[in-house]
NUZA-887692 format. One record per residue (C-alpha): residue in one letter; x, y, z. Coordinates in steps of 0.001 Angstrom, whole numbers, padded with zeros to 6 digits, always signed. Each point is the difference from the previous one (the first is absolute). Example, Ala and Ser with C-alpha at 12.3 -4.5 7.8 and 13.67 -1.06 7.14 Angstrom:
residues 2
A+012300-004500+007800/S+001370+003440-000660/
***
This chain:
residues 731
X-021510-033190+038614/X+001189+003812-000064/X+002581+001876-002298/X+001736+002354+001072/X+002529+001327-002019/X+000413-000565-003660/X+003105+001566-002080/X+000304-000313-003652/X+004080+000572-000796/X-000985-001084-003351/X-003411-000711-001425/X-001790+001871-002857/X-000245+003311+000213/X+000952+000299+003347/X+003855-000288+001298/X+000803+000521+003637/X-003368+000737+001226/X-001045-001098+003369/X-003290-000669+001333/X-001793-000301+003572/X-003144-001164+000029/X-002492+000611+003259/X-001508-003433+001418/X-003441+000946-001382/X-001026+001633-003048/X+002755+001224-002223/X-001924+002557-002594/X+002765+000142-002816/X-001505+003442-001692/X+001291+001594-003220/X-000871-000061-003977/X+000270-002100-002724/X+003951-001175-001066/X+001317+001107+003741/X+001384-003364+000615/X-003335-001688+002441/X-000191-003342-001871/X+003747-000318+000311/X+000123+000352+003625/X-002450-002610+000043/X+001795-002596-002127/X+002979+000808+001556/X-001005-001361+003177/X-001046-003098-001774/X+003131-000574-000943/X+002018+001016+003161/X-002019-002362+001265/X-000379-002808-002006/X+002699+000965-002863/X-001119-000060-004020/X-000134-004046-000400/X-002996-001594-001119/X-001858-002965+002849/X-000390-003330-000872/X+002574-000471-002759/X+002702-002031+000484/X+002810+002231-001385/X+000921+003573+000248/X-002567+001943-002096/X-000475+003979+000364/X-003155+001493+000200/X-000787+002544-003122/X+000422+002677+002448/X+003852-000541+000653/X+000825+001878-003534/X-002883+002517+000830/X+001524+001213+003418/X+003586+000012-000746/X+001610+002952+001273/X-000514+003023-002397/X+003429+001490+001116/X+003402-001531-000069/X+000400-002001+003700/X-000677-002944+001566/X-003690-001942-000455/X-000680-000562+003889/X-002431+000615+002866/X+000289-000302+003700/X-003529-000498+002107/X-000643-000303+004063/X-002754-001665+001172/X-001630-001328+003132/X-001316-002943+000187/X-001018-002375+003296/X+001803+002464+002226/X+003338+000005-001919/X+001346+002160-002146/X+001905-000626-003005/X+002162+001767-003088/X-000059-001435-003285/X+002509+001311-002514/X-000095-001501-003543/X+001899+000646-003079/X-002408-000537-002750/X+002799-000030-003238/X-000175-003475-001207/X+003910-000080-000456/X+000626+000777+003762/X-003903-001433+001391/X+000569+000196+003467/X-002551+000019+003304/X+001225+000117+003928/X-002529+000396+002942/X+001307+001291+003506/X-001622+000700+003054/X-000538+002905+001920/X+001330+001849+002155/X+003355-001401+000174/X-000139-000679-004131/X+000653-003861+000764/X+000125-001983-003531/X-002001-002649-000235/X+000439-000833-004059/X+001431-003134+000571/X-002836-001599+002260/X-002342+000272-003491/X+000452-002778-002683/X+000224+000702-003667/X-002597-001565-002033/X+000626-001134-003477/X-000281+003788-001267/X+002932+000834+002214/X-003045+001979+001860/X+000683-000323+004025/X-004151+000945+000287/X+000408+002437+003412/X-003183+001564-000380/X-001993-003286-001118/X+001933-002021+003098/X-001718+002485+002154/X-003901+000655-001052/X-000136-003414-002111/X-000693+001821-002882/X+001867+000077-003200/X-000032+003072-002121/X-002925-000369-002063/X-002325-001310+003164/X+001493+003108+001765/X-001105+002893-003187/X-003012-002116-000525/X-001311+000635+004051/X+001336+003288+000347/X-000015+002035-003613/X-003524+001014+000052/X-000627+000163-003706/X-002144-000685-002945/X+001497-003142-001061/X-000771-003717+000128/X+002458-002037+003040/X+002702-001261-001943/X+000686-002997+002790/X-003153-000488+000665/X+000347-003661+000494/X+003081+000014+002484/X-002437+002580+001848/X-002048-002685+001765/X+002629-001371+002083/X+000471+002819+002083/X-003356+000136+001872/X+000354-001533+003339/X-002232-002940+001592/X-001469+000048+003048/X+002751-003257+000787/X+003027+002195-000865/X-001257+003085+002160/X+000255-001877+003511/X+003388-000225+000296/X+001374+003602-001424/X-002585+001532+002688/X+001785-001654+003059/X+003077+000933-001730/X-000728+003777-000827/X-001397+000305+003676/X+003268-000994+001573/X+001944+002143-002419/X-002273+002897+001512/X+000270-000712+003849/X+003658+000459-000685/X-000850+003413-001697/X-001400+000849+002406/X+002206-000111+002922/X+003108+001623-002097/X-002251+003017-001420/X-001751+000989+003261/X-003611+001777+000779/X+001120+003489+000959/X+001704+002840-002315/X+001476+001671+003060/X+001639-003299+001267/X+003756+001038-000813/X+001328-004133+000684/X-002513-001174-003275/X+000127+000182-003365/X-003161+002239-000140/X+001694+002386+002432/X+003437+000184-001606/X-002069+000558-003648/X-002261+002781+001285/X+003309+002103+001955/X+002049-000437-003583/X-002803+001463-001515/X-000708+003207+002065/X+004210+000310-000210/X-000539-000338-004141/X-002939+002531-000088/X+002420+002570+002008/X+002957-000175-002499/X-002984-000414-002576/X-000874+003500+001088/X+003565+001391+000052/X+001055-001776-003383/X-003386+001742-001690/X+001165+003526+001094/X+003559-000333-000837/X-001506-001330-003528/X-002040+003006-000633/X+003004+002280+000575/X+002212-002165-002258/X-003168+000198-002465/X-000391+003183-000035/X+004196+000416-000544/X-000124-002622-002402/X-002610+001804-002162/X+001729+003460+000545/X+003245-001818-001001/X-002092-001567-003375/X-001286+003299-000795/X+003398+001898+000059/X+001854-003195-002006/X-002274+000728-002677/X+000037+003586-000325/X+003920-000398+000341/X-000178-002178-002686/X-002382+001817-002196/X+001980+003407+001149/X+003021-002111-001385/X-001565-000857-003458/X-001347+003555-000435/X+003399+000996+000391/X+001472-002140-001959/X-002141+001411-002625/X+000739+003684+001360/X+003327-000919-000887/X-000117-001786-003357/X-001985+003143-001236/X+002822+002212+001454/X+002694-002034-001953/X-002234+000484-003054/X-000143+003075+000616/X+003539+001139+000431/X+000721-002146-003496/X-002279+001998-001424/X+001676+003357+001332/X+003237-001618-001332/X-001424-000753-003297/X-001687+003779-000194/X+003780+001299+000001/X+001476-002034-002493/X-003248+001297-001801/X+000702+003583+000856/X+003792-000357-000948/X-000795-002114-003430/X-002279+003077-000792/X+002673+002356-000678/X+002498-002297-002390/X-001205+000180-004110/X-002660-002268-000474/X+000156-002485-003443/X-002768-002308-001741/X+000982-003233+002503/X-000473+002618+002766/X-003487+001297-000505/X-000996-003802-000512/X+001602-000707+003823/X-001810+003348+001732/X-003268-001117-001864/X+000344-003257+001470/X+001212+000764+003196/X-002476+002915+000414/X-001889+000057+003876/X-002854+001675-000835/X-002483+001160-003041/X+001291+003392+000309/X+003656-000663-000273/X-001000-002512-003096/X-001501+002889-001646/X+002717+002136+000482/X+002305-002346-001026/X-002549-000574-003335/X-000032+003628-000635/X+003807+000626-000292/X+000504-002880-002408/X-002963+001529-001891/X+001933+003428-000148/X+003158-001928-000824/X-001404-002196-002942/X-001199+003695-001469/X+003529+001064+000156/X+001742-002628-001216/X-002655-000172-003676/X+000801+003414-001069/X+003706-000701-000082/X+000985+001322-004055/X+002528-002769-001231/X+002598+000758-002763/X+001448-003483-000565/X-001758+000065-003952/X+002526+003003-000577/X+003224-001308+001973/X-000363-002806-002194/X+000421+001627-003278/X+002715+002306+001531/X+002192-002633+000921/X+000262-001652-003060/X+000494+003096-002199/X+002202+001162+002403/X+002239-003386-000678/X-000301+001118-003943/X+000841+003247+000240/X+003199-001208+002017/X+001050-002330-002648/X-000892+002247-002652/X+002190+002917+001194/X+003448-001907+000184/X-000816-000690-003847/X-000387+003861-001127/X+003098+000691+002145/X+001376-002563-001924/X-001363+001429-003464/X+001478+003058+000646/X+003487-001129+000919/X-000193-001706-003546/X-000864+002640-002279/X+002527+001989+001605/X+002478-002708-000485/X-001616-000115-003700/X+001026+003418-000145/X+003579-000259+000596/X+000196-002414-002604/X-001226+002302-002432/X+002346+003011+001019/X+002809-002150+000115/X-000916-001098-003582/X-000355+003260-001543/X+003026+000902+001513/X+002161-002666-001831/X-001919+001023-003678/X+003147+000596-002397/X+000640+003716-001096/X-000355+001421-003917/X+003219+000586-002209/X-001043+003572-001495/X+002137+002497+000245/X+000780+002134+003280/X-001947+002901-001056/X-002824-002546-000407/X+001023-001660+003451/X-000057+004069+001625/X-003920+000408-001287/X-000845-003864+000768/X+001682+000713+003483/X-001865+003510+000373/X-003215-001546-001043/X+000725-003200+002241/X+000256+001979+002878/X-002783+002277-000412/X-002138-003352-000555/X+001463-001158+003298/X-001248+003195+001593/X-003448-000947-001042/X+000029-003327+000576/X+001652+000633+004167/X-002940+002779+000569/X-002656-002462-000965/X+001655-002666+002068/X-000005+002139+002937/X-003747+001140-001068/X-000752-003589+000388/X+002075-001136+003160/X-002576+003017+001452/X-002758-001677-001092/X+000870-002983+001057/X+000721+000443+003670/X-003164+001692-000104/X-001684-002955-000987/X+001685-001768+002481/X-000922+002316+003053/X-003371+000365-001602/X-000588-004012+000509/X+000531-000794-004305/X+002887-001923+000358/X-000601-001436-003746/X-000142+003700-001626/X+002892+000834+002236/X+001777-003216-001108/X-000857+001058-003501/X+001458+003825+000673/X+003316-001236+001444/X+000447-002568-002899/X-000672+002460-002646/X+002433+002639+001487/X+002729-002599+000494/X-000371-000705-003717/X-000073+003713-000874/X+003265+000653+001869/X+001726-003017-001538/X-000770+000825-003438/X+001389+003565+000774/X+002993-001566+001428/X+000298-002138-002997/X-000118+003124-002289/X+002582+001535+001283/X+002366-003040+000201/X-001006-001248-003691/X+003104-000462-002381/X+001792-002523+001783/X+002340-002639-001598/X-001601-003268-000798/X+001421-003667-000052/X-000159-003203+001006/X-000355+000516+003723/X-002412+002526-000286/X-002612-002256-002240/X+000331-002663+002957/X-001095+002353+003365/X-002903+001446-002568/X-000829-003949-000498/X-000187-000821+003620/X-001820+003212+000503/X-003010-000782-002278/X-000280-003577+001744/X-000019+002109+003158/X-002386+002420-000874/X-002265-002690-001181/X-000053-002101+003692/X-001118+002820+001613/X-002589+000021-002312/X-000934-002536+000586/X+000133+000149+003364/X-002129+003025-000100/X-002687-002038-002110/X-000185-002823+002689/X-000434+002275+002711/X-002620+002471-001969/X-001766-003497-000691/X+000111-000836+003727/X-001325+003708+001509/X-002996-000512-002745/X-001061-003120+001317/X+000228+001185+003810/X-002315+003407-000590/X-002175-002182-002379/X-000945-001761+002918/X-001706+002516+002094/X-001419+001468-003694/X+002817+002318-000381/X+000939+001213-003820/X+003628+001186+000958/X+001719+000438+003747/X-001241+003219+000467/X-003024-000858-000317/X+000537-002915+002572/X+001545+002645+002537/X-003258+002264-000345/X-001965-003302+001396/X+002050-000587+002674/X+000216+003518+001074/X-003852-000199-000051/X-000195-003109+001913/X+002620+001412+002565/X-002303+003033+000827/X-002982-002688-000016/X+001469-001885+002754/X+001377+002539+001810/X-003108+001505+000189/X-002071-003116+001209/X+002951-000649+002476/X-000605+003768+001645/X-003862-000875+000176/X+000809-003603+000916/X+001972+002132+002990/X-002389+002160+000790/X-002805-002671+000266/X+002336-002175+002427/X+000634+003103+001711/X-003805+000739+000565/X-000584-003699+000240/X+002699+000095+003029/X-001524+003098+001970/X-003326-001534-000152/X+001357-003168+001322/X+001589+001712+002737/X-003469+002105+000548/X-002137-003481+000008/X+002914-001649+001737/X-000116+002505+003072/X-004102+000432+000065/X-000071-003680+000607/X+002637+000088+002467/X-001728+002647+002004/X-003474-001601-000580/X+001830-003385+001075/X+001440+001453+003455/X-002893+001624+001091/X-001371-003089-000415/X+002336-001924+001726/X-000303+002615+002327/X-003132-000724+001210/X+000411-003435+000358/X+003430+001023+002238/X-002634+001748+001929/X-002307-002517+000322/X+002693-002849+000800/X+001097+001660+002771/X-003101+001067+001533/X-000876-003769-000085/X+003353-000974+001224/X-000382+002447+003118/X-003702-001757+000712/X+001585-002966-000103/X+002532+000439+002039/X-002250+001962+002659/X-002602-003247+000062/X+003138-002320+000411/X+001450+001958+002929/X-003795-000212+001522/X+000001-003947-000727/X+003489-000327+002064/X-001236+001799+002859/X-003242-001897+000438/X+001996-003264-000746/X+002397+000625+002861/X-002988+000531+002296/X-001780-003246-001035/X+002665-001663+000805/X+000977+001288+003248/X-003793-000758+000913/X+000492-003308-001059/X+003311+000012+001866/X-001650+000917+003494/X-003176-002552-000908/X+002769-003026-000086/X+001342+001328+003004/X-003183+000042+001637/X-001812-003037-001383/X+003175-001900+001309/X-001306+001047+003341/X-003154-002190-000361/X+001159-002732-002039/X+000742-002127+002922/X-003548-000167+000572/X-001819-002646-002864/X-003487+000623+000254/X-000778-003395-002681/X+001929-001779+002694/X-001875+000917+002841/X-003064-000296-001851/X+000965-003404-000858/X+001246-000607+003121/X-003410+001114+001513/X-001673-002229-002646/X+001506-003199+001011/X-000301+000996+003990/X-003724+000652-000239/X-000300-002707-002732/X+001456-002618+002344/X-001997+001346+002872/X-002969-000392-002010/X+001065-003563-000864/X+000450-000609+004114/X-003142+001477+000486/X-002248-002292-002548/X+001836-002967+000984/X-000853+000647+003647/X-003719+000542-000938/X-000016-002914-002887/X+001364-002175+003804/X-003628+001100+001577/X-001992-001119-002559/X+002344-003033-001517/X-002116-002835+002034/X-003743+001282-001385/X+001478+000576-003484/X+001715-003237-000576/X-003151-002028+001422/X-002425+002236-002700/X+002804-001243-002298/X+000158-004024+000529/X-004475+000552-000165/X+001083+001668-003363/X+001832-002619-000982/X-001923-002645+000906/X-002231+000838-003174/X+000718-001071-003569/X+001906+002751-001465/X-001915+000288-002904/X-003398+001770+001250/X+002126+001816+002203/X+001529+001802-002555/X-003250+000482-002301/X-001547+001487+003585/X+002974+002312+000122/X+000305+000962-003872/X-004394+000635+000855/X+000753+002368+002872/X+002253+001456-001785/X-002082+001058-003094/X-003301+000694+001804/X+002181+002745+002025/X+001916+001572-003135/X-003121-000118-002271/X-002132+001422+002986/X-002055-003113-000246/X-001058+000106-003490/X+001891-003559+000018/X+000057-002416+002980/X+000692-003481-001464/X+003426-001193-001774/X+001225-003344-001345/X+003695-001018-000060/X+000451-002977-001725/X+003533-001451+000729/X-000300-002723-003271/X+000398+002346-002642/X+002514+002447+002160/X-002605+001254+002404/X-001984+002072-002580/X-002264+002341+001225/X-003698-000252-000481/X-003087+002631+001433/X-003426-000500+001078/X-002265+003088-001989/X-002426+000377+003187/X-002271+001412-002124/X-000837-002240-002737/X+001780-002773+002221/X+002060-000998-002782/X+003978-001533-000148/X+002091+002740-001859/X+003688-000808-000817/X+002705+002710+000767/X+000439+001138-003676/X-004130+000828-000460/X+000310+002924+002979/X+001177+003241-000483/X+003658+000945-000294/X+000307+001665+003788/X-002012-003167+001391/X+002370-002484-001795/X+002931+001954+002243/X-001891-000126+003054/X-001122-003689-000679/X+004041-000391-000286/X+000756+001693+003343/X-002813-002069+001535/X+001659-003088-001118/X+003341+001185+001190/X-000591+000698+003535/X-001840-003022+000686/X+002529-002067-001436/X+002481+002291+002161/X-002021-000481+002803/X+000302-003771-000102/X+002980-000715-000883/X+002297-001942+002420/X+002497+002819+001135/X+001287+000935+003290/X-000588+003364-000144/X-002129+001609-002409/X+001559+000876-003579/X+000867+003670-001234/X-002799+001041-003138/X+001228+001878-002475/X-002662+002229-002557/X+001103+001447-003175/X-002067+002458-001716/X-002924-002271+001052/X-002703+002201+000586/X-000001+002076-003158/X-003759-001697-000747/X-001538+000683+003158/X-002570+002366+000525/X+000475+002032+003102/X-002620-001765+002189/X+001579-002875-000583/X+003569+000907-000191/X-000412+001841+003656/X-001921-003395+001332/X+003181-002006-001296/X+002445+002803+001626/X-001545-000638+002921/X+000235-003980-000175/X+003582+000411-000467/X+000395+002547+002466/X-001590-003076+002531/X+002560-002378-001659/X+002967+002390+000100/X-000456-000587+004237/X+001860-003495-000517/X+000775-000297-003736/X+002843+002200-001424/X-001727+002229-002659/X+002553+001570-003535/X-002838+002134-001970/X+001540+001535-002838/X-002234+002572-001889/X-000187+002782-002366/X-003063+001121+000992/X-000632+002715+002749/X-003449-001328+000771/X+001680-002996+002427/X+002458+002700+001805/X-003359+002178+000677/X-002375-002990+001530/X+003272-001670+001793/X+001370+003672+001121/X-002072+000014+003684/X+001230-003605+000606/X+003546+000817-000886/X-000174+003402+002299/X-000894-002163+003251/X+001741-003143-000544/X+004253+000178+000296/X-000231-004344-001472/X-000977+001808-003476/X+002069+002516-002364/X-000048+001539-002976/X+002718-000227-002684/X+000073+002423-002602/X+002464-000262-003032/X+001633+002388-002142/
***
């Protein structure tokens, strides 16, 4: 039995890989977590599914959760293998919702699902039809590993008796005389099957030869096409970047002039907390610090004056009401005035005699004289006192002379008649003359009380304070103006240091904007020209890689694979015809023996030429699951498996393997698969064993899957010479 394709759409880590495998040794190479063990299971289960033998129901193995696809798709595998001269395709889906197998045949892909029964696992059993062997017989013979046989007793059964050899010989020889005649002897015979093989395979090597330089060229393009993509796209991101900077950049610029225009408008208290915060740099934060500094200065030796505008005001208010109330004064004395002229004018005259009336009216007038120049002495005085600011003594003066004058009139006009109606106007006068008085009381009472306030003995005295407190405040109010005055000009001074310290500033960052901005612009200008060259290279690669892509050198290669592989196949079958007769009658002596020492013989051989002949004598024992047992030559003692050394408890299991292998009733020989197996062998013994398979992997399909490089070094001349063998590196 040979495989020679496997492709995992779906199965662990891998999805949509594909897999040839040579007819000899397959050396799967690579380290630790590249996906070796899954290959192997998956062609377990493309072969056999993930159902467990010998139950009666469907029941998954533990490995159908362990290898379910890592990435979203379908869980599936598709294997081809060869087996008794026919090849066939088996394509399962593995998900247990949609569990479905179908087997055709090659090469015209002829279904032949429906000619296999299900069993009562809804299995149809293709593989275990074919070789007799179920799934765990199958891992058991052909996974060389360090385990026990898990169907150990459904293992006897398959080794054949000398009575069931007779008749498969006489039927295997006919089957091969008919080979015979359809393959042919002679490679240059152009009628046979030999012939036809070897021409198709000098025609693949030729377009073999043509596809390989047509893929160099595209290789070459390909790379050259790779490497300009990505310094397009890096070219792309840098300028990106180029250009993110330069928009930066010009909002900078843009934010520099608002800066440069704010600099010249009057700066206030939320201002200098905005340029502070807003401030680019340590030197513009200073300068920015050191104005307000200047400005805090200014503002604390500002001289206020409020203490005195608030005495001012309300003395001021006094003074108003108080000056309506002398005004007032006055206008009653005078009219207390009148009333006393008009009363001395009405006074009733003496009855002496005329010559007495002449002197009386002589001496009357003279008196009047003197009383009219004193009045007018006095109305002097008092309009002095009232330009002089006394309006009390020049109240006093004016009242005075208006009394002086009316007593003068009243002496010259004495003598009048008196009577009834007379008596009456000098009644109503008195009451007159005493309301005024009155008056004049109330309002002398009220001009005390208003000067007493501000500690005032009469209203002169109250007009000397508020002349002083006039001067006071109009004193403080010229320094007050002064100070704002100075305060002002060295606002303007600090205000127009820091707005020439601030635009040089600004200035240099202008500057250094724009230089920037011109680099930028310079680099971006360089990236654009070098992009437009990449990608007319890449342009003219395209053009010339679709030249060559007619030309598919993993086609031809394939193509070349399965022409010299099925020449090969013509080949062995015509020399397996030659020797078919000696083999089968070596066979049917084989057979003729009990099975039983046969295989302890072969498990003997086996060790004696691995160990180098350190052991030569092993024991299968097929009642308790053919255990293995070992003859110590030295001491001649029995050892079981588990008292020998790690690396000779694997070779003991390889030993018991291949002779189990060897005699198990197959048609052709089985496919051995070793995984990591040889991590515990010396390298005496591990290139002894190499060398055993490399004998087996002549008729026996060989999967070694390593991690190791030791195996690829001691199989590497082998592989060199022999095209049946290949080496499959991963990752």
């Amino acid at each position: 039995m040979k495989m020679e394709e496997l492709v995992l759409v779906g199965f662990g880590k891998w999805q949509d890989a594909s897999f040839r495998f040579a007819p000899g040794i397959n050396l799967f190479y690579a380290p630790n977590e590249s996906g070796k063990s899954t290959i192997l299971q998956g062609i377990f289960a493309a072969l056999y599914g993930m159902k467990r033998d010998y139950v009666k129901s469907a029941r998954y193995l533990p490995e159908y959760e362990k290898y379910r696809p890592w990435q979203s798709g379908s869980y599936e595998t598709i294997i081809t293998y060869k087996l008794a001269g026919k090849t066939y395709r088996l394509h399962r889906q593995l998900t247990k919702e949609g569990e479905e197998a179908r087997l055709f045949l090659d090469p015209e892909w002829t279904e032949l699902t429906d000619l296999y029964l299900e069993d009562r696992r809804k299995e149809r059993n293709f593989i275990e039809k074919h070789t007799g062997l179920t799934r765990s017989l199958f891992t058991d013979l052909t996974w060389i590993r360090r385990e026990p046989l898990q169907a150990a007793e459904h293992l006897t059964p398959t080794f054949t008796t000398a009575e069931e050899a007779n008749p498969a010989v006489q039927q295997i020889l006919a089957e091969l005389d008919r080979e015979v005649a359809l393959i042919g002897k002679k490679e240059r015979a152009e009628n046979t099957l030999l012939g036809k093989a070897a021409t198709k395979v000098a025609q693949k090597e030729q377009e073999k030869e043509s596809a390989k330089a047509a893929w160099r060229t595209i290789s070459q393009l390909t790379l050259q096409i790779a490497e300009a993509t990505e310094e397009c796209q890096q070219l792309e991101l840098r300028r990106s970047r180029l250009q993110q900077r330069l928009d930066r950049s010009t909002g900078q610029a843009k934010a520099l002039q608002e800066r440069w225009q704010r600099s010249h408008a009057p700066v206030s208290q939320q201002d200098w907390a905005w340029w502070e915060q807003t401030a680019r740099s340590e030197a513009e934060l200073a300068i920015h610090e050191e104005a307000r500094r200047g400005f805090t200065q200014v503002n604390m030796s500002t001289v206020a004056v409020q203490q005195s505008n608030d005495q001012l005001i309300p003395l001021q208010h006094d003074y108003e009401k108080g000056a309506p109330l002398l005004k007032q004064r006055e206008a009653l004395h005078i009219r207390l005035a009148t009333l006393a002229v008009s009363a001395l004018s009405t006074s009733p005259r003496s009855t002496a005699s005329r010559s007495t009336r002449q002197g009386n009216q002589a001496k009357r007038k003279r008196g009047a004289a003197l009383m009219w120049g004193g009045s007018g002495i006095l109305s002097v005085l008092g309009l002095i006192g009232f330009m002089s600011g006394h309006p009390v003594l020049g109240g006093i003066s004016v009242t005075a002379a208006l009394l002086l004058f009316g007593f003068g009139v009243f002496l010259l006009r004495v003598g009048g008649s008196t009577g009834r109606a007379k008596q009456t106007a000098d009644h109503d006068a008195v009451q007159e003359s005493q309301r005024v008085q009155e008056e004049i009381a109330s309002i002398d009472a009220e001009i005390t009380t208003l000067v007493q306030r501000w500690g005032a003995s009469n209203w002169d005295t109250f007009l000397e304070r508020r002349e002083e407190l006039l001067k006071s405040t109009s004193k403080q109010q010229s320094e007050q103006l002064l100070s704002e005055m100075a305060k002002t000009k060295q606002e303007t001074d600090l205000s127009a240091s820091w707005g020439e310290a601030l635009r040089t500033l600004l200035d240099q960052e202008k500057n250094e904007l724009e230089t920037e901005q011109g680099k930028l612009r310079i680099e971006m200008v360089e990236i654009e020209e070098r992009l437009q060259e990449l990608r007319e290279q890449m342009a003219r690669g395209h053009g010339e890689m679709a030249v060559h892509e007619s030309l598919s050198l993993s086609r031809a290669t394939d193509e070349l694979a399965e022409a010299q592989a099925a020449l090969r196949q013509l080949q062995n079958k015509r020399d397996a015809l030659q020797l078919a007769r000696e083999m089968l009658q070596e066979a049917v002596g084989e057979w003729r023996r009990d099975s039983t020492p046969a295989v302890n013989q072969q498990a003997s051989e086996i060790i004696e030429h691995v160990t180098g002949g350190a052991y030569r004598d092993v024991r299968l024992d097929p009642r308790e699951g053919f255990a293995i047992r070992l003859l110590e030559p030295t001491k001649q003692m029995v050892l079981e498996q588990d008292q020998c050394s790690t690396g000779t408890i694997d070779q003991l299991y390889l030993a018991q393997r291949l002779a189990l292998v060897h005699h198990a009733k197959q048609s052709e020989p089985l496919p051995l698969f070793f995984d990591d197996h040889f991590v515990h062998y010396d390298e005496e013994r591990l290139r002894r064993t190499l060398d055993y398979v490399a004998m087996l992997a002549q008729e026996h399909q060989v999967f070694l899957f390593t991690c190791h490089e030791r195996e690829l070094r001691m199989l590497a001349p082998l592989l060199r010479q022999e095209k049946r063998h290949a080496v499959h590196r991963l990752g």
